[in-house]
C-alpha positions in Angstrom: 5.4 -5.3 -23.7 3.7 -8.2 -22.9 -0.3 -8.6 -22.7 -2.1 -5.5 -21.3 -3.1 -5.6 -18.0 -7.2 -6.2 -17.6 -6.6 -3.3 -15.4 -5.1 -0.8 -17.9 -6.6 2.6 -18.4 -8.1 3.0 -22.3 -4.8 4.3 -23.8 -2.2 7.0 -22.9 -3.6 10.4 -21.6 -2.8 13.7 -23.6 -0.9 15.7 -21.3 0.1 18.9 -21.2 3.2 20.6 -22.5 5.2 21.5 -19.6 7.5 24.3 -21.0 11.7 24.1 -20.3 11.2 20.4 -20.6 11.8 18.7 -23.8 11.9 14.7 -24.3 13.6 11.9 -26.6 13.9 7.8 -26.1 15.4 5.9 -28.3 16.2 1.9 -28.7 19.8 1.7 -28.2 20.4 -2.0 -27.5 20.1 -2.5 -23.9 16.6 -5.0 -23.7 17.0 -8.5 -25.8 14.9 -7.6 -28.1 14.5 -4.4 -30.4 12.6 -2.1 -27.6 13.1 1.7 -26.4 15.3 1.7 -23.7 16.5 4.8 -23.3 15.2 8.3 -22.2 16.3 11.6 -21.4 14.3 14.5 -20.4 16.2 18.0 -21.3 15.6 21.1 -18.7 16.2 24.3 -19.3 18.9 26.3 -17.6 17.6 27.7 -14.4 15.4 24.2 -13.1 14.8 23.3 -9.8 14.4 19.6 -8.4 13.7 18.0 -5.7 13.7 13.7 -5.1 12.6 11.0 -3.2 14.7 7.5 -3.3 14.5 4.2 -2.1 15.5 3.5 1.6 16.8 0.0 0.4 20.5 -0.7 2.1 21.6 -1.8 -1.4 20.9 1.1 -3.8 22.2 1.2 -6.3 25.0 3.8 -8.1 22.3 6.0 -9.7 20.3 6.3 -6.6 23.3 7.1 -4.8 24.7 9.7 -8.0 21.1 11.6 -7.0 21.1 11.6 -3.6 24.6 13.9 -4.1 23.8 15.7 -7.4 20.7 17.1 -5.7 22.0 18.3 -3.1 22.4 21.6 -5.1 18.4 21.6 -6.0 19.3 22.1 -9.9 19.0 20.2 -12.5 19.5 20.6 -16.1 18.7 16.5 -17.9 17.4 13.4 -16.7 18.4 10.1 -18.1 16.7 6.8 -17.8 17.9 3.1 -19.1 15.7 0.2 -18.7 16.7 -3.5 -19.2 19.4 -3.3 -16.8 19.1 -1.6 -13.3 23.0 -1.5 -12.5 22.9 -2.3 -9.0 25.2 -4.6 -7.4 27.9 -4.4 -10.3 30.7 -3.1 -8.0 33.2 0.0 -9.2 32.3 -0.6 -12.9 28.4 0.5 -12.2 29.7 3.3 -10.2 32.1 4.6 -13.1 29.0 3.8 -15.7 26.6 6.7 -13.9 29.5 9.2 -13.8 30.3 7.8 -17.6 26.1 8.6 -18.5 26.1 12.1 -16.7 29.3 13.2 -18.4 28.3 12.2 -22.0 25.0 13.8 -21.1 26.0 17.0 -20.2 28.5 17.1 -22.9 25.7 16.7 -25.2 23.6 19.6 -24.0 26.1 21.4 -22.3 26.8 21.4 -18.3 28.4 19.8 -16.0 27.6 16.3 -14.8 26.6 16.8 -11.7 23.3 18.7 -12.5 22.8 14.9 -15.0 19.8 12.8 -12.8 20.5 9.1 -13.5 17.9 6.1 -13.3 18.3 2.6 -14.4 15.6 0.2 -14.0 15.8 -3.8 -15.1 17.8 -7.0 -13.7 20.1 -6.7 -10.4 23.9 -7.9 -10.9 24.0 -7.3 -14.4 27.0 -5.1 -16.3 25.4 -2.4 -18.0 26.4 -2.0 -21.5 27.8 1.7 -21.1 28.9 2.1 -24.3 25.6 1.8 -26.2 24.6 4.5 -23.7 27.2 7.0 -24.5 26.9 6.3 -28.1 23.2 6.7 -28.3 23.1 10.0 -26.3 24.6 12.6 -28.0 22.1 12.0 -31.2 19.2 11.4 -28.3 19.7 14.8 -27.2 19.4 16.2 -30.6 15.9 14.9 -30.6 14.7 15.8 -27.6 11.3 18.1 -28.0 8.2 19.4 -26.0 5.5 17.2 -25.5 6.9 13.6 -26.6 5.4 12.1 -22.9 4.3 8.4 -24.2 7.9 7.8 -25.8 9.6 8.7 -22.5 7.1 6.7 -20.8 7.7 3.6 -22.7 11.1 3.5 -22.6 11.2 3.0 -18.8 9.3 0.0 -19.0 10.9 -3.3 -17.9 7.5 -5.9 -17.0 5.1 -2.8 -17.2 1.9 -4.1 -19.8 1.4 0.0 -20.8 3.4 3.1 -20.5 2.1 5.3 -17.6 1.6 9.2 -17.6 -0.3 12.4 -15.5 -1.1 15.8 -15.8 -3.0 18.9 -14.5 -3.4 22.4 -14.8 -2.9 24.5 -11.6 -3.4 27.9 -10.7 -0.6 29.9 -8.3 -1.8 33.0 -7.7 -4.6 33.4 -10.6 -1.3 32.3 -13.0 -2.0 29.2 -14.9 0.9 27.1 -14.3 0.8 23.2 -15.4 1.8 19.3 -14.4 3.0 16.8 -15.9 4.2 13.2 -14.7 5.3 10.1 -16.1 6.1 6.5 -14.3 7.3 3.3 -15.0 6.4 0.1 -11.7 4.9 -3.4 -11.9 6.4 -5.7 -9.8 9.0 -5.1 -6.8 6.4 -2.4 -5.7 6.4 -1.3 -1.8 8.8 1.4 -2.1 8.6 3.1 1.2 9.4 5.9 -0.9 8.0 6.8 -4.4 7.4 3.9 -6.8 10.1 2.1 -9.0 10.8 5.4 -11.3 8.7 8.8 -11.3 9.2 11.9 -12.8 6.9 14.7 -12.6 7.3 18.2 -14.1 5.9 21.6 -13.6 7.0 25.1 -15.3 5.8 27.2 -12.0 8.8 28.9 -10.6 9.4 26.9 -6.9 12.5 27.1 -5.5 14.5 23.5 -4.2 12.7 23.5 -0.5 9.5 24.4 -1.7 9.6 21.2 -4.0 11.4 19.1 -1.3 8.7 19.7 0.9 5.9 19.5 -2.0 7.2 16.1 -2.9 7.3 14.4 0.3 3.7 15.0 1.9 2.4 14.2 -2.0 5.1 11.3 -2.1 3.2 10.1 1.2 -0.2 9.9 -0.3 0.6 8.7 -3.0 3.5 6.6 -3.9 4.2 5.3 -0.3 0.4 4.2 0.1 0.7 1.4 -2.9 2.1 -2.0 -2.8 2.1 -4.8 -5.1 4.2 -7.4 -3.6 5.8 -5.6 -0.4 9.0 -5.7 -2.0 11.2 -2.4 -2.1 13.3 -2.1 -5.1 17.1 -0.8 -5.0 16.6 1.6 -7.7 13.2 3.4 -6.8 13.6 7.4 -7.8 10.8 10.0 -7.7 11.8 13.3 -9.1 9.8 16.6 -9.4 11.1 19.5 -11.5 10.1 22.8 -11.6 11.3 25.0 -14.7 10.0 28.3 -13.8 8.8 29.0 -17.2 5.3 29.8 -16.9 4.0 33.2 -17.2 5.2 34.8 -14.0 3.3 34.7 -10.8 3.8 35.5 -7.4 7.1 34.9 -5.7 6.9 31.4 -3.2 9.1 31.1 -0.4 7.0 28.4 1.6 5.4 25.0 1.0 2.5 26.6 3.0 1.9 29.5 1.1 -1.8 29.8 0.9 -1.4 30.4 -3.3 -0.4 26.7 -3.7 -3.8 25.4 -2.3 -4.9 24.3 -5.9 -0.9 23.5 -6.8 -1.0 21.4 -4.0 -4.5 19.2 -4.8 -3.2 19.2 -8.2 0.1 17.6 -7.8 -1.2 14.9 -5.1 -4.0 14.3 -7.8 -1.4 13.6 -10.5 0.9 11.3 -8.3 -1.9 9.1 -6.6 -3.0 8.7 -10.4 0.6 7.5 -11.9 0.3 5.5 -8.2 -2.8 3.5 -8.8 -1.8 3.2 -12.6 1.1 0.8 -11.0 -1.0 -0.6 -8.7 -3.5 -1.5 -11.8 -0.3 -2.9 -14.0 0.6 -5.2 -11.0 2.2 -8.2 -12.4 -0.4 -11.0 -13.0 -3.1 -8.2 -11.4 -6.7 -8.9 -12.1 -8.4 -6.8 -9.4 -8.0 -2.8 -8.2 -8.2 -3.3 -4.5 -8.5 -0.5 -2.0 -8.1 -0.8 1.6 -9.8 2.0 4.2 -8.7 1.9 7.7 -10.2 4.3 10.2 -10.8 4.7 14.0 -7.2 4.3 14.6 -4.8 5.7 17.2 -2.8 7.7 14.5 -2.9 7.6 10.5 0.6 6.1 10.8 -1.1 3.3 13.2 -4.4 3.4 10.4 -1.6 2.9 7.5 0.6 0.5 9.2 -2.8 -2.0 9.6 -4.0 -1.1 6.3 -1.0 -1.9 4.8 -1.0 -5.2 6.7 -3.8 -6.5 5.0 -2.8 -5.3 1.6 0.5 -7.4 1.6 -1.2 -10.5 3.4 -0.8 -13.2 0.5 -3.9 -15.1 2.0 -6.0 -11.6 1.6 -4.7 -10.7 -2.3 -5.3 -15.1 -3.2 -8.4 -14.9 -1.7 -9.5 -11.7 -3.8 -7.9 -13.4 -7.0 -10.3 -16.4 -6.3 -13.3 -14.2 -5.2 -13.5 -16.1 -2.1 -15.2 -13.7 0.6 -13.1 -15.4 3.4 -13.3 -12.1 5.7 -11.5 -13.8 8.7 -8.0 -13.4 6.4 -8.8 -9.4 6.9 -9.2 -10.0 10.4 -6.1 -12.0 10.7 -4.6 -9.5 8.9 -5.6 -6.4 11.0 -4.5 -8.8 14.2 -1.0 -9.2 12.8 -0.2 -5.6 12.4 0.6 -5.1 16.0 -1.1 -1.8 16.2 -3.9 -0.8 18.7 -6.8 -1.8 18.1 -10.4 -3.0 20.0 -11.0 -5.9 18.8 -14.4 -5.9 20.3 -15.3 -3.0 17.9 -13.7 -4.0 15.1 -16.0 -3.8 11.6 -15.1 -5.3 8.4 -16.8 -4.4 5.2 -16.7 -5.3 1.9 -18.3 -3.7 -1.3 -20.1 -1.3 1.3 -21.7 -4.3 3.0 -20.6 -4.8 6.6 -19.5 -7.8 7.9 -18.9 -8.2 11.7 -19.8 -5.9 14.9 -19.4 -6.5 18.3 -16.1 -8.6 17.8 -18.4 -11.4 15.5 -19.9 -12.0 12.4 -22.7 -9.0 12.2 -26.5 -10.5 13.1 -28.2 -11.5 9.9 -25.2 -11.2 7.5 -25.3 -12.8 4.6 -22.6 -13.5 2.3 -23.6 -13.5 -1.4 -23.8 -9.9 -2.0 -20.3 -9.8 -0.5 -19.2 -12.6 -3.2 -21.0 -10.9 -6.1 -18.4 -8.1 -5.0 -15.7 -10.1 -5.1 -16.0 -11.1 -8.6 -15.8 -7.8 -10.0 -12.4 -5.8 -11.5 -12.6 -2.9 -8.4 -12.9 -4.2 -4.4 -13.4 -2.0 -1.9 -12.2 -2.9 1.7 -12.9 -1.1 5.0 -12.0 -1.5 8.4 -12.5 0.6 11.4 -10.6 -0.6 14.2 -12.7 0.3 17.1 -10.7 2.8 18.7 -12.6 6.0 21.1 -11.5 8.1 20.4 -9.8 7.0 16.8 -9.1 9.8 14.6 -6.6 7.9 12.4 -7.2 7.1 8.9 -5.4 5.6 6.1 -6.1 4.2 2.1 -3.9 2.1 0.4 -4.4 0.5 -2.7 -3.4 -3.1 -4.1 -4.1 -5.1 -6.3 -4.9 -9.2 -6.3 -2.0 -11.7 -6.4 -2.4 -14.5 -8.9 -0.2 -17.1 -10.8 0.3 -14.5 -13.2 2.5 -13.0 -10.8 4.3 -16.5 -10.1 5.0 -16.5 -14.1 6.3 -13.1 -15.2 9.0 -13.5 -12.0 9.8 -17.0 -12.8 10.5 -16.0 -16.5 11.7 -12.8 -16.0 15.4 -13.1 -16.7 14.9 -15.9 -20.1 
């Protein structure tokens, strides 16, 4: 990995052993130099999963092996490369998931379609399958409890720090737990999830529980981050439960009253594998979070937030800690949402900025650009609406050369 990111938390978290799930990674070849590249994540027999995947029109073959495979809501092994994201390598990458799902589940033994399959790493690329096959029988042989950082750092590609989550929960009065892992740096607007996620639980939740679980928490979370507005082809976000916690009451909806603290929990763990990304944004310097409210909906509220998160004027001006407001403005006028412009309020650091549709009477700037020279900026607009009941958060990060470099290079 290259430097760590100014951003990064202090070091990995200790999370909790999920039981059913058992973990290996290994360096079998793929990245150019000597690195873990490969994971796999073993679940026992009886798992249900549910996923979220990029809406990019050029997924690739593992994001399109997923979609089917899970169809059935079981899942029994997941298997992650990094250093080469096999998308756009025709029939070849298409024969290369059903090759990794078939030596998996030989090597633990079931059949392929209950194998999920990520790649992550350059487009156009021929993945070197044979490493893979090779490597996995002897990966599966290792896999154990509890071995979170390893998987998490062999999904890196650009990543500056491996990323992980976890929680306990309670279902019922039964203590069930969470635990999450991600890999994203660059390429991040998924409009989905987040490059690659994978979060585990050992409550007992059926397939449509999860589904619906994983999509409002995928909303929060994951799909309110952006580093560069740029979707990748191979985002995955996958949630397993393995039903091995102590027993507790049986749950048939996503509503169910017993998953109130489930619920908080799992959207806690996400949003914090979310920001983590958000903080490892390639060439990031600055945690930047963006509050819209008094909008017409909180899709309208996300929409404009999101608008001033991807504005490159907004993310250089934070980098240079230049409090040029009127790029927020701009940016909130650009989103095409409704707004009242003659309400509108910026503020920044807690300090408002304009009222009345102009600069506020008596503003004064500097404790604005003593703000803007710290690590964390907080942005807030409320777009003047009557009523406006819509709100949003998003979170960013600043966009700097650094950015420029690790793209230009990323391939040499």
């Amino acid at each position: 990995m290259s430097a760590v990111s100014p951003l990064a938390p202090k070091g990995f978290p200790r999370l909790p052993t999920v039981a059913g799930v058992s973990l290996a990674a290994a360096a079998c070849g793929i990245k150019k130099r000597v690195r873990s590249d490969l994971m796999i994540a073993e679940l026992v027999p009886g798992t249900r999963i549910a996923g979220v995947f990029t809406t990019s029109l050029t997924a690739g073959p593992t994001v399109r092996w997923c979609r089917e495979a899970i169809r059935n809501g079981r899942a029994r092994a997941i298997v992650v490369n990094s250093g080469n994201a096999n998308v756009f390598t025709g029939r070849k990458g298409a024969a290369d998931v059903r090759a990794t799902a078939r030596a998996a589940a030989r090597a633990i033994g079931c059949a392929a379609e209950d194998i999920m399959v990520s790649a992550t790493g350059v487009i156009g690329v021929p993945l070197p399958i044979d490493k893979i096959t090779r490597a996995l029988p002897d990966l599966a042989a290792a896999a154990a409890p509890g071995n979170w950082e390893a998987a998490a750092r062999a999904i890196c590609t650009t990543d500056t720090f491996p990323k992980g989550a976890g929680a306990t929960a309670r279902i019922g009065g039964v203590t069930v737990r969470i635990a999450g892992i991600a890999k994203g740096s660059g390429m991040i607007m998924p409009n989905m999830a987040t490059m690659l996620a994978y979060v585990f639980t050992d409550a007992a939740l059926p397939a449509p529980v999860l589904r619906k679980l994983l999509k409002a928490a995928c909303d929060r979370s994951f799909n309110a981050i952006t580093v560069d507005s740029d979707t990748s082809t191979s985002d995955t976000l996958l949630l397993a439960a393995t039903g091995q916690a102590e027993p507790h009451r049986i749950i048939t909806r996503a509503d169910d009253p017993a998953l109130r603290d489930f619920r908080a929990k799992l959207d806690a763990v996400m949003i914090d594998l979310a920001k983590q990304i958000v903080r490892d944004g390639e060439g990031a310097t600055k945690f930047v979070t963006i509050t819209v409210t008094g909008a017409a909906s909180d899709r309208s509220a996300k929409t404009i937030a999101m608008s001033v998160a991807n504005s490159p004027l907004v993310k250089t001006a934070i980098a240079g800690a230049d409090a040029n407001w009127g790029r927020i403005v701009a940016a909130v006028g650009k989103a095409g949402e409704r707004i009242n412009a003659d309400r509108l309020t910026v503020s920044v650091g807690g300090v408002r900025i304009t009222e009345n549709g102009a600069p506020r009477q008596g503003y004064r700037e500097a404790p604005v650009a003593r703000h803007m020279k710290g690590r964390t900026i907080d942005i807030a607009v409320d777009v003047g609406l009557r009523p406006g009941r819509g709100t949003a958060t998003v979170w960013t990060c600043d966009l700097t050369h650094g950015y420029i470099s690790i793209n230009g290079d990323y391939r040499s």
